[in-house]
C-alpha positions as a Markdown table, in Angstrom:
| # | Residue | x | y | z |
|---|---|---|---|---|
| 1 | Unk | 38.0 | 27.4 | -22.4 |
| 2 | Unk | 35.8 | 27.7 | -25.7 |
| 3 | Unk | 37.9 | 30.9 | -26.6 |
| 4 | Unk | 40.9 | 29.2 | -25.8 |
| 5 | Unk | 40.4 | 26.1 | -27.9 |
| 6 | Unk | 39.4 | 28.7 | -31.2 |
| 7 | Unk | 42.4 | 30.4 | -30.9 |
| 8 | Unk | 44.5 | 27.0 | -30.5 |
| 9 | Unk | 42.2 | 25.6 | -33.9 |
| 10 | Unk | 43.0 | 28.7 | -35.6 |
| 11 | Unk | 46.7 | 28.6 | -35.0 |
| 12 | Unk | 47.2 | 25.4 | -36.4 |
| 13 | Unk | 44.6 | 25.2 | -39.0 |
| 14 | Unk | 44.3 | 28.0 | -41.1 |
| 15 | Unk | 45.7 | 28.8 | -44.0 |
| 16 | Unk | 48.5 | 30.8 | -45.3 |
| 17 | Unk | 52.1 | 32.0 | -49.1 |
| 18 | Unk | 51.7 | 30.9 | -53.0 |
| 19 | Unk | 53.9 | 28.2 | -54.8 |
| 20 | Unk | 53.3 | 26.0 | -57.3 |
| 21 | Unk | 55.2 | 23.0 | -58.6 |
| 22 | Unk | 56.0 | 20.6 | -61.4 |
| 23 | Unk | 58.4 | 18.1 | -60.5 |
| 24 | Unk | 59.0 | 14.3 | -60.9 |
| 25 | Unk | 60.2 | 12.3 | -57.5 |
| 26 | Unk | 60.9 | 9.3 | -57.1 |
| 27 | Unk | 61.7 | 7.5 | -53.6 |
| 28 | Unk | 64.6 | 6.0 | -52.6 |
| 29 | Unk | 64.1 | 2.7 | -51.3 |
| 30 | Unk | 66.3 | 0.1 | -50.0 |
| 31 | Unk | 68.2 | -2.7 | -51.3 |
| 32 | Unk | 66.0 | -5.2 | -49.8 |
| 33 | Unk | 62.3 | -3.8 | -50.5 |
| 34 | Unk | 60.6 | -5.1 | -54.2 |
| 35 | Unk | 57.9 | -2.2 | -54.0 |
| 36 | Unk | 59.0 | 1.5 | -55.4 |
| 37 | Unk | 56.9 | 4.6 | -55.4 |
| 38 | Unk | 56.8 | 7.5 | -57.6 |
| 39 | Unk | 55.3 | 10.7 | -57.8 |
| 40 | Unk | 55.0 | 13.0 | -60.7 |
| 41 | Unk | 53.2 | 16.0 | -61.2 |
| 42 | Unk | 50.3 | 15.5 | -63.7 |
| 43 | Unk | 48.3 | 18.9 | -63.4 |
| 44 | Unk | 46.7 | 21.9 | -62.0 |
| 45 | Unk | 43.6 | 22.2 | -61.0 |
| 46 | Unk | 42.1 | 26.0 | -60.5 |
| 47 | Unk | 38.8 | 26.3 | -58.7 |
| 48 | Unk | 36.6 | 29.1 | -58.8 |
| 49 | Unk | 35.7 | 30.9 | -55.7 |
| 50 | Unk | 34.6 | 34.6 | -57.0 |
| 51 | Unk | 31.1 | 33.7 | -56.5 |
| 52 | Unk | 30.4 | 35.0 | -52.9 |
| 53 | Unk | 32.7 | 32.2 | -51.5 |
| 54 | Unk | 35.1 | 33.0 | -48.7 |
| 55 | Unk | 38.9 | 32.7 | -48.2 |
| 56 | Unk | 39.4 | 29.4 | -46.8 |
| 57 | Unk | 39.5 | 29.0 | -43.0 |
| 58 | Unk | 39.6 | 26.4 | -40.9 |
| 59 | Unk | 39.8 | 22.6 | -41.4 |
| 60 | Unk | 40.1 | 21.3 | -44.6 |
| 61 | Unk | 37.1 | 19.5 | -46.0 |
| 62 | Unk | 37.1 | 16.6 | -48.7 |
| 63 | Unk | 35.1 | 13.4 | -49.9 |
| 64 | Unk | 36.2 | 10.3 | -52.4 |
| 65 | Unk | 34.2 | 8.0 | -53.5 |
| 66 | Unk | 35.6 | 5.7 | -56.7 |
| 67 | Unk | 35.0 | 7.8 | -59.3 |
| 68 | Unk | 35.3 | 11.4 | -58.4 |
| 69 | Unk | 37.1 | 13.2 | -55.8 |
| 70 | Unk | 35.2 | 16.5 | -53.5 |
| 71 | Unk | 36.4 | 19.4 | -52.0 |
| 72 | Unk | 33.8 | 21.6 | -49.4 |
| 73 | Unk | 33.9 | 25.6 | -48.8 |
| 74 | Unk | 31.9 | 26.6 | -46.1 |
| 75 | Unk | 30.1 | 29.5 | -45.9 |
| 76 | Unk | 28.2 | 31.9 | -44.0 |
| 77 | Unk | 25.2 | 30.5 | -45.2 |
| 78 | Unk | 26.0 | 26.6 | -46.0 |
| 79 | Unk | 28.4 | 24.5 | -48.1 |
| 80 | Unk | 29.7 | 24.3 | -51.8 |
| 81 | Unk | 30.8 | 21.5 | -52.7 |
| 82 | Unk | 33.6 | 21.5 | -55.5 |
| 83 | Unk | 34.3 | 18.0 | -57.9 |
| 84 | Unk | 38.2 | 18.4 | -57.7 |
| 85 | Unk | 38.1 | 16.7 | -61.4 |
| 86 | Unk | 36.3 | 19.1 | -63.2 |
| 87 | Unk | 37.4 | 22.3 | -61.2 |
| 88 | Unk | 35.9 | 25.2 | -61.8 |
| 89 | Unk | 32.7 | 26.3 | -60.0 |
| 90 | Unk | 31.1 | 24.4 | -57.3 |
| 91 | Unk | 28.5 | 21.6 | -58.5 |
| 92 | Unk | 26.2 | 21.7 | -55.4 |
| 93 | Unk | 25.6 | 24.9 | -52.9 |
| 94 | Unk | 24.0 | 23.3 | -49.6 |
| 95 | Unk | 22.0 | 26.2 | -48.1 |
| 96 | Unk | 21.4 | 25.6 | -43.9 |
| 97 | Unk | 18.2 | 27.3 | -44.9 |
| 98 | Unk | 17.3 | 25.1 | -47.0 |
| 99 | Unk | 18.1 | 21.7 | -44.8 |
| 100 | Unk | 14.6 | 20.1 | -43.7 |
| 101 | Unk | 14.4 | 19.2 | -39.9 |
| 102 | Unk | 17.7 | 21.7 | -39.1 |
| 103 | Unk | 16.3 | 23.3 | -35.5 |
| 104 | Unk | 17.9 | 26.6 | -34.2 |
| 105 | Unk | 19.9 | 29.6 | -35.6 |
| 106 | Unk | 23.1 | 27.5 | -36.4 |
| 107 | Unk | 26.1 | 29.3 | -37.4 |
| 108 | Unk | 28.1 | 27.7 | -40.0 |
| 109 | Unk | 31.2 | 29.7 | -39.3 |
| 110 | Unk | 33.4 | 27.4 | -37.9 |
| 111 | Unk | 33.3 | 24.3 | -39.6 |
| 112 | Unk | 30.6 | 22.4 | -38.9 |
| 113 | Unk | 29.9 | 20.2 | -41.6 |
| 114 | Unk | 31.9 | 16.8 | -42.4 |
| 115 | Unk | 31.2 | 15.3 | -45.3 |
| 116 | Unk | 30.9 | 11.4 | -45.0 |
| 117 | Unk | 29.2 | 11.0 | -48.9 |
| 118 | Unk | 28.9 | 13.0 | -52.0 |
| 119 | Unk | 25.3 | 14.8 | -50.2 |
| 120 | Unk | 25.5 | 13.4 | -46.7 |
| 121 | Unk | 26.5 | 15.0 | -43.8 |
| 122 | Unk | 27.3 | 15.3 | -40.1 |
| 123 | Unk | 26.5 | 18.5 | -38.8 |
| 124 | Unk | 27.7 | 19.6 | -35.3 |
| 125 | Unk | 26.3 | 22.6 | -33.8 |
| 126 | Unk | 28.6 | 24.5 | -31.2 |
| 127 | Unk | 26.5 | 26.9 | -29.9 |
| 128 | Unk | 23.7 | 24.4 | -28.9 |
| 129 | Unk | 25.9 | 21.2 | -28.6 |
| 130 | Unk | 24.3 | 19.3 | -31.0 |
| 131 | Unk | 24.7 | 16.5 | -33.5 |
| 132 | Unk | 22.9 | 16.1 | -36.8 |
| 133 | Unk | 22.9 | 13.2 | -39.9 |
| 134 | Unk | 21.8 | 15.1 | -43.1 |
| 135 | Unk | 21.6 | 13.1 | -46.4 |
| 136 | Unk | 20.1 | 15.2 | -49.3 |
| 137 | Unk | 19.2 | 18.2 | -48.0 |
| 138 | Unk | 16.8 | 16.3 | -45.0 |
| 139 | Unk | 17.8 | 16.2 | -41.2 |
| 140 | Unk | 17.6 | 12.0 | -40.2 |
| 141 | Unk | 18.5 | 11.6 | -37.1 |
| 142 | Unk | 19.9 | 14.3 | -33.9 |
| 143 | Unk | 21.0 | 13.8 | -30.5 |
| 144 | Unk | 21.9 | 17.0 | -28.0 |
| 145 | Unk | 25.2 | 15.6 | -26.5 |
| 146 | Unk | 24.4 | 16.7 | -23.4 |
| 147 | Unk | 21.8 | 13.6 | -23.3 |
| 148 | Unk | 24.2 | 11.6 | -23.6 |
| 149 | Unk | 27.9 | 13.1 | -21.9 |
| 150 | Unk | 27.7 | 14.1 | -18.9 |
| 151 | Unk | 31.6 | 14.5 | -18.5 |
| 152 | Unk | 34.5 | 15.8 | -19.6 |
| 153 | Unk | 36.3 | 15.2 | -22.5 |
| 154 | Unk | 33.6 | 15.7 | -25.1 |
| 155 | Unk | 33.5 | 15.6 | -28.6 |
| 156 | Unk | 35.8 | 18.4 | -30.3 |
| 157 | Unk | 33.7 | 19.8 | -33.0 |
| 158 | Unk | 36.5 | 22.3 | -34.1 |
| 159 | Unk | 38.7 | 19.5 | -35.8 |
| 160 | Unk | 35.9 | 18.5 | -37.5 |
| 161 | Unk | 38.3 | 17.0 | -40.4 |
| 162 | Unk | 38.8 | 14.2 | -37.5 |
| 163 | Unk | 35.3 | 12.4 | -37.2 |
| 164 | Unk | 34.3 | 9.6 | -39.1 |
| 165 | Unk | 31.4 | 8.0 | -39.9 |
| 166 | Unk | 31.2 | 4.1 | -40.8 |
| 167 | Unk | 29.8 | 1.7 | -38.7 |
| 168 | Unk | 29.5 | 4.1 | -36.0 |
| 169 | Unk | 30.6 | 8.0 | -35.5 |
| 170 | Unk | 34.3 | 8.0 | -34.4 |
| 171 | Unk | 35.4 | 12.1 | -32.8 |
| 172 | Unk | 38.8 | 13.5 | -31.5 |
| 173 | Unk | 37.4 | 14.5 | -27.8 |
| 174 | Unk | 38.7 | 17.8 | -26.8 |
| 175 | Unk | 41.3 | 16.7 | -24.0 |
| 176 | Unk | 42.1 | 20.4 | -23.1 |
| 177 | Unk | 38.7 | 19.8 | -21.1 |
| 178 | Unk | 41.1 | 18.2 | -18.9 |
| 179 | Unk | 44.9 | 18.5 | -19.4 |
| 180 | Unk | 44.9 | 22.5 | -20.6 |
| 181 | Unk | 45.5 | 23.2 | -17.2 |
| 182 | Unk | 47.8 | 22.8 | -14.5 |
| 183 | Unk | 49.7 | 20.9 | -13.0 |
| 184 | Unk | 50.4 | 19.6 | -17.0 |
| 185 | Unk | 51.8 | 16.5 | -16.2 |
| 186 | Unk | 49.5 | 13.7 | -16.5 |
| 187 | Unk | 49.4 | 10.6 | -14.3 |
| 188 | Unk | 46.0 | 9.8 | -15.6 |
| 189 | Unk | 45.6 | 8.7 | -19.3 |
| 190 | Unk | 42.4 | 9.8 | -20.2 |
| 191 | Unk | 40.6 | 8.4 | -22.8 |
| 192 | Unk | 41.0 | 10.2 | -26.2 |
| 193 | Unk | 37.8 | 8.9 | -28.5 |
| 194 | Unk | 34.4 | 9.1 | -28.4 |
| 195 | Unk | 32.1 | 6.6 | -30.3 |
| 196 | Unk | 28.5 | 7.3 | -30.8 |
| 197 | Unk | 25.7 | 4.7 | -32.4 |
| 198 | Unk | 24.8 | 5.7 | -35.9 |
| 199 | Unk | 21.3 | 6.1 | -34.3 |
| 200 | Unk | 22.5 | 8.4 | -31.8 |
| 201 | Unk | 21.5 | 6.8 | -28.7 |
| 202 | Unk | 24.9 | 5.9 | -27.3 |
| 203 | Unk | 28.2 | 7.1 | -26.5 |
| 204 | Unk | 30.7 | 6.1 | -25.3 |
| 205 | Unk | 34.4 | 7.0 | -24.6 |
| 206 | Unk | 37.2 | 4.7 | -26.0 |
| 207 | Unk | 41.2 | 4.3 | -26.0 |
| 208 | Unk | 43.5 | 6.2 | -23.3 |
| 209 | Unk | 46.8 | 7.8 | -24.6 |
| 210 | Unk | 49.3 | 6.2 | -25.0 |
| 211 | Unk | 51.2 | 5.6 | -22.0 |
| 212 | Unk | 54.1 | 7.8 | -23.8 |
| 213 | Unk | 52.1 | 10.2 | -22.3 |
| 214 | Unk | 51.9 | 9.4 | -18.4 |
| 215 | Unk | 54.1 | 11.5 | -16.2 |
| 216 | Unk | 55.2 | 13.8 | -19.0 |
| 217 | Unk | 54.8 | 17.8 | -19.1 |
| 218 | Unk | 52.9 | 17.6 | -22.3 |
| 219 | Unk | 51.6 | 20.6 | -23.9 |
| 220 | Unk | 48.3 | 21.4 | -25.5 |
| 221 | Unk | 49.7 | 20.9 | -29.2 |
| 222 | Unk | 50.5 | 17.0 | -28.2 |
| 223 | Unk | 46.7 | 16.6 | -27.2 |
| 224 | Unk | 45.6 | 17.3 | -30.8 |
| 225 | Unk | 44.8 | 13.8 | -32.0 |
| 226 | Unk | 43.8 | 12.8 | -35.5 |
| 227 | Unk | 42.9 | 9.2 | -37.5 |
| 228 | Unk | 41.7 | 8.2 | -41.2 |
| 229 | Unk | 39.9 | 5.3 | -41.3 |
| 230 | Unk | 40.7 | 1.8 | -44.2 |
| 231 | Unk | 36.9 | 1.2 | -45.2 |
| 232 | Unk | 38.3 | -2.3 | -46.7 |
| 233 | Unk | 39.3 | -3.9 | -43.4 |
| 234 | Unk | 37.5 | -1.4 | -41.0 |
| 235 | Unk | 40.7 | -0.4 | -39.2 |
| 236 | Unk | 40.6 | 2.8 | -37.7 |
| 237 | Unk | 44.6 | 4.7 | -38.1 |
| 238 | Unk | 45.2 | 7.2 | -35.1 |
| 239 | Unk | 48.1 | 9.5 | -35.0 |
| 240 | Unk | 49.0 | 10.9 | -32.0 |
| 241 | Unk | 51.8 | 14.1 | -32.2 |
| 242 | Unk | 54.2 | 12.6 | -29.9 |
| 243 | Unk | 54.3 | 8.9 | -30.8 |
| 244 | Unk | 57.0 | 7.2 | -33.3 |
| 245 | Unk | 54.1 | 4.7 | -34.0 |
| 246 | Unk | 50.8 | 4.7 | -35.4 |
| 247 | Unk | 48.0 | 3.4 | -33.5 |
| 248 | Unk | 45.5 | 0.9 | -35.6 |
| 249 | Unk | 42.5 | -0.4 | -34.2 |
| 250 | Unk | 39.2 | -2.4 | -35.0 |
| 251 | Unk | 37.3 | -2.3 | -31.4 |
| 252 | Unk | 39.7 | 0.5 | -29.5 |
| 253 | Unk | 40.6 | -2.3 | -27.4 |
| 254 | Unk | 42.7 | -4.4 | -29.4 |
| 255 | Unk | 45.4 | -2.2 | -31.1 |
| 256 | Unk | 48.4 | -3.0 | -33.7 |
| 257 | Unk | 51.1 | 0.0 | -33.3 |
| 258 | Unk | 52.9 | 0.4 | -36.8 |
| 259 | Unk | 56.8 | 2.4 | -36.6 |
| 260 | Unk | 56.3 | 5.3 | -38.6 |
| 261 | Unk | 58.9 | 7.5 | -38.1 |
| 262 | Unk | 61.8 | 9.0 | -39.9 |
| 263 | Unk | 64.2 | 7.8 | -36.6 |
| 264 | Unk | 63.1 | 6.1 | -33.2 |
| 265 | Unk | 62.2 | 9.2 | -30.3 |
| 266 | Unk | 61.5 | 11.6 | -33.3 |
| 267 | Unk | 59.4 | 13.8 | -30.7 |
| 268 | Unk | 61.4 | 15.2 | -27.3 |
| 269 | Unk | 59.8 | 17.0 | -24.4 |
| 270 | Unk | 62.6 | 18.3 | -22.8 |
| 271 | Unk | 61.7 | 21.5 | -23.7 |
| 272 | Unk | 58.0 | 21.6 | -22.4 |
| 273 | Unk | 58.3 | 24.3 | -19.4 |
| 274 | Unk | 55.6 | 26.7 | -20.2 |
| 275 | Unk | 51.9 | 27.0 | -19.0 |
| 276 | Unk | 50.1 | 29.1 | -21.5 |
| 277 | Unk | 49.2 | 29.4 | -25.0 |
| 278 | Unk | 52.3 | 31.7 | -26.5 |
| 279 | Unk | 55.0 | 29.1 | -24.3 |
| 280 | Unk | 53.1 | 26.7 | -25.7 |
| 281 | Unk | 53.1 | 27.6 | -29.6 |
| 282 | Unk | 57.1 | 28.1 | -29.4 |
| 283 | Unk | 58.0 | 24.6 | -27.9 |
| 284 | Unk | 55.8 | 23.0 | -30.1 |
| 285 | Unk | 57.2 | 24.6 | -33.1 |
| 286 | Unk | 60.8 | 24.2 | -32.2 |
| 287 | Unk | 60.5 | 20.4 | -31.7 |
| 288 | Unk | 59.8 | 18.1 | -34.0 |
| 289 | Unk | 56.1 | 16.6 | -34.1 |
| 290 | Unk | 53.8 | 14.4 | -36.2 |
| 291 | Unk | 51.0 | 16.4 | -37.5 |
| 292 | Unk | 48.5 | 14.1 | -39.3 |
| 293 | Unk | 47.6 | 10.7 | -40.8 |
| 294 | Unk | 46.0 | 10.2 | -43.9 |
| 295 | Unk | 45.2 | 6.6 | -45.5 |
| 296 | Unk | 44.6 | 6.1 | -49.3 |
| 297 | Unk | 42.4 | 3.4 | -50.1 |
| 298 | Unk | 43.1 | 3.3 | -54.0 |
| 299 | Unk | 46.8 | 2.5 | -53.5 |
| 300 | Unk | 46.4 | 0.9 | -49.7 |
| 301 | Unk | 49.4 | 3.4 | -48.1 |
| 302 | Unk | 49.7 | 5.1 | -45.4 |
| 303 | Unk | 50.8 | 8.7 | -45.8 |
| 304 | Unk | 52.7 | 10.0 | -42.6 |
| 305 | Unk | 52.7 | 14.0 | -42.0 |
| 306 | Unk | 55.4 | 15.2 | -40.0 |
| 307 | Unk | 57.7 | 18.5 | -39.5 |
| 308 | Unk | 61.0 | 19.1 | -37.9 |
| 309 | Unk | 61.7 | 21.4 | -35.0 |
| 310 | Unk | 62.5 | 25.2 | -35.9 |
| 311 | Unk | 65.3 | 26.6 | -34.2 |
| 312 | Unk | 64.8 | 29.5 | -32.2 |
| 313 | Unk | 66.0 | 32.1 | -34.1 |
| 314 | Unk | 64.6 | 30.7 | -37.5 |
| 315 | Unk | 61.2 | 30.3 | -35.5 |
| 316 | Unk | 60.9 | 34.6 | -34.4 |
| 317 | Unk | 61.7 | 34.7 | -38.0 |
| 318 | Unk | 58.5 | 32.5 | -39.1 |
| 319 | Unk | 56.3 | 34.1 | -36.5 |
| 320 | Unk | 57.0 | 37.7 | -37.4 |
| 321 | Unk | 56.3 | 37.1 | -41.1 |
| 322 | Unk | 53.3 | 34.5 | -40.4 |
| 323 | Unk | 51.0 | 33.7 | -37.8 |
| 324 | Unk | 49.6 | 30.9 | -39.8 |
| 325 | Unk | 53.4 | 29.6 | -39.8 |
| 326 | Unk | 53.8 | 29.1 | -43.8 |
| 327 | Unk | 57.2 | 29.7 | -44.2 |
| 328 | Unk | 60.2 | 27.7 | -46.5 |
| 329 | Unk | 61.9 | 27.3 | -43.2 |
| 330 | Unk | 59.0 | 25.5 | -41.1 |
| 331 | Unk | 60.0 | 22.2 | -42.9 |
| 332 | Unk | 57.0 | 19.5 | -43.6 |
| 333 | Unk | 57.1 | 16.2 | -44.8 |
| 334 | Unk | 54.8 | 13.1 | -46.4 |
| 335 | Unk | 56.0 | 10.1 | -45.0 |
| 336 | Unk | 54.8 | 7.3 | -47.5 |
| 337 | Unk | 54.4 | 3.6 | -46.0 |
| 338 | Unk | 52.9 | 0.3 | -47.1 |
| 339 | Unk | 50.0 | -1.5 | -45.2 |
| 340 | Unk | 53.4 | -3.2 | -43.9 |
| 341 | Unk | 55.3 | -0.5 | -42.8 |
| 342 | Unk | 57.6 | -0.1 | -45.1 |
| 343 | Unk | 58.5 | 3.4 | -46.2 |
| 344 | Unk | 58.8 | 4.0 | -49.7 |
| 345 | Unk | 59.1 | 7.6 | -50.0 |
| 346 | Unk | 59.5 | 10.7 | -48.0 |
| 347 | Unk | 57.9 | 13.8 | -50.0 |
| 348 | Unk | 58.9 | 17.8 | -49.0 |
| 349 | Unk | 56.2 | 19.8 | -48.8 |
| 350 | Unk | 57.3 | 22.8 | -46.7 |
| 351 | Unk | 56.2 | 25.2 | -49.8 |
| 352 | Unk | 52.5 | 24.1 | -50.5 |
| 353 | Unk | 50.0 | 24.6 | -48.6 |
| 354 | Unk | 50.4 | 21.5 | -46.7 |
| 355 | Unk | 47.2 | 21.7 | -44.6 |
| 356 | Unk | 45.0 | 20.9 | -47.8 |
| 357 | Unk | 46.0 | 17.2 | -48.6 |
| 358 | Unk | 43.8 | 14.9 | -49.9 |
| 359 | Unk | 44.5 | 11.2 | -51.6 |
| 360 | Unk | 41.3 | 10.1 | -54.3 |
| 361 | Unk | 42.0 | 7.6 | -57.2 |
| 362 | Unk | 43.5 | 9.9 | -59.6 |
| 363 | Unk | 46.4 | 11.1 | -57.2 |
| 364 | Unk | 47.1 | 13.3 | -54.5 |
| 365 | Unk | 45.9 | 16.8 | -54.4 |
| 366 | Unk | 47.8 | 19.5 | -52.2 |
| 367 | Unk | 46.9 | 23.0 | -52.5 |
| 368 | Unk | 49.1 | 25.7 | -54.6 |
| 369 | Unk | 47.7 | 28.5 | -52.5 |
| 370 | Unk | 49.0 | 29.9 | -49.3 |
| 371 | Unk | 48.4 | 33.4 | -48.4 |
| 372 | Unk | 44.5 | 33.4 | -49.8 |
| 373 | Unk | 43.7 | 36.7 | -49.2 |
| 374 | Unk | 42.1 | 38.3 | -52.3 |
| 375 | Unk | 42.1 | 35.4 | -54.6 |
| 376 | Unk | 39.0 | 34.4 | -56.7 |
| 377 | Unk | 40.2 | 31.2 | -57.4 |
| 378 | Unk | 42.3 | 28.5 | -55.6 |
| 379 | Unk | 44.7 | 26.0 | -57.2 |
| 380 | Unk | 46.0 | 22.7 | -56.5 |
| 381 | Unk | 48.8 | 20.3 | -57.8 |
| 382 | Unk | 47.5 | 16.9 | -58.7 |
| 383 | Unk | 50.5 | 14.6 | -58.4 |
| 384 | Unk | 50.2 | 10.4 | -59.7 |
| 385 | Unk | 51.0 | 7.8 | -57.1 |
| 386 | Unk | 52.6 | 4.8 | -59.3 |
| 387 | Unk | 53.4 | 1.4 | -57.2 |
| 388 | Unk | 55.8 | -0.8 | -59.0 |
């Protein structure tokens, strides 16, 4: 099952074709909305990765805090930590060697870290199935999971861009632990969180899916769950791939669900017949399905990542030019929304590199770079976010 989760991380999270942009939009709002949006390209930034850092793979890693925004390379050997600003080289290199307290031979090849400040971290260990808090360099608290869960679904490390410390330690739990296998049709919603103390003494698992979910032949694409978190009024935003709404919470018991969708039953599972990984990639790809969530705190929006269904022929054509599916054709979009719902602006970005978004007070950064194969240097757009 580990392999199998890998491969599925892989698929949808790395990286992938170059373009680069300079463009004013502005949304189209309507007649009976005050507030208008708009989005203009302000500059590139180039960062330089010829120092021993690798290609990206992955999840994408970043950090805001009011002044400057972060971006995190991992490496073989620890993390670099880049001020998206500034650009150039990174301002910090974490060495795992050098972290106090860090037991056993961890591997930092898959992601590990999440950054929750400019030099803290949590730290998941795969191999050994354990959790770490690091601030500066110095191991403060750790917990083997296996002390505390004693049941499937468990934590998913590898969408490590989905955990989020504030109060507590919100994680995705890997729910192919139990639904990536038949009979695929679910008449049990599972729960799909896991919360653990900040002292690491407790866990506990939170929130079923939705009960869009009950008696329908998901696939193992719809279980991959992700959430940003409003630090102002603690509300924890959770997107899940088939649902028209958003899901906000406090307590993950009482929950507000917010419409965001381009039209009502945007997601269809007609088409979900097949029982392994391959059947599975094609009728997710050639329906449509809400990829992520992202909140920015500096303008108070929510930011709505979604993609159309590929037909069938247009979808061999993707596939046999890219595995990472970064193609003109595979259609993405930012859905922009007010803490109200309201949608203000729907943004294309089927030609960047879509799966490297971040929102920090100076704009929104989306990564230039696609295929990332021999570069020594990556590039992203910063684009101004004006309310009016």
């Amino acid at each position: 099952m580990r392999t199998f989760i890998q491969r599925l991380v892989c698929l949808l999270f790395l990286p992938g074709i170059y373009f680069a942009c300079g463009q004013n939009m502005v949304s189209e709002n309507n007649s009976d909305k005050k507030t208008t949006l708009e989005i203009e390209f302000s500059k590139n930034v180039s960062l330089d990765i010829s120092n021993g850092f690798p290609k990206l793979q992955g999840n994408p890693l970043f950090y805001s805090d009011k002044a400057n925004s972060y971006f995190y390379i991992q490496t073989s050997d620890g993390i670099g930590t880049f001020d998206l600003k500034k650009g150039g080289e990174p301002v910090s290199y974490l060495k795992v060697s050098k972290i106090e307290g860090l037991r056993g031979q961890s591997s930092t090849g898959q992601n590990h870290f999440i950054p929750n400040n400019r030099d803290g971290f949590l730290y998941f260990d795969r191999r050994n199935e354990e959790i770490f808090v690091i601030e500066n360099s110095q191991v403060i608290r750790s917990q083997k999971l296996a002390r505390l869960i004693q049941e499937a679904p468990k934590p998913l490390s590898g969408a490590l861009k989905f955990a989020i410390k504030s109060d507590k330690i919100v994680s995705v739990l890997n729910m192919l632990e139990v639904y990536g296998k038949p009979p695929f049709q679910y008449q049990k919603l599972e729960k799909s969180l896991g919360l653990f103390s900040l002292n690491l003494q407790q866990f506990e698992q939170k929130l079923p899916l939705p009960k869009e979910y009950l008696n329908e032949k998901v696939n193992a694409y719809d279980l991959l769950i992700s959430m940003d978190y409003n630090p102002e009024t603690k509300d924890y935003i959770i997107n899940f791939p088939i649902l028209d709404d958003l899901i906000i919470t406090k307590d993950f018991e009482s929950i507000k669900r917010l419409k965001a969708t381009p039209k009502n039953q945007f997601v269809s599972l007609e088409n979900r017949k097949g029982v392994n990984l391959g059947e599975w990639k094609k009728e997710y790809y050639t329906e449509n399905s809400f990829f992520t969530v992202y909140y920015d705190p500096f303008r108070k929006l929510y930011i709505r990542h979604y993609r159309q269904g590929l037909s069938e022929a247009d979808y061999d054509v993707v596939t046999s030019n890219s595995y990472k599916m970064f193609h003109p054709k595979n259609k993405n979009f930012l859905l922009f929304m007010d803490e109200e719902g309201n949608q203000l602006h729907t943004m294309d970005v089927s030609e960047f590199n879509h799966l490297y978004i971040h929102f920090g007070k100076e704009g929104m950064y989306i990564l230039n770079d696609t295929e990332l194969e021999e570069e020594d240097s990556l590039t992203f757009s910063l684009f101004s976010i004006v309310l009016d």
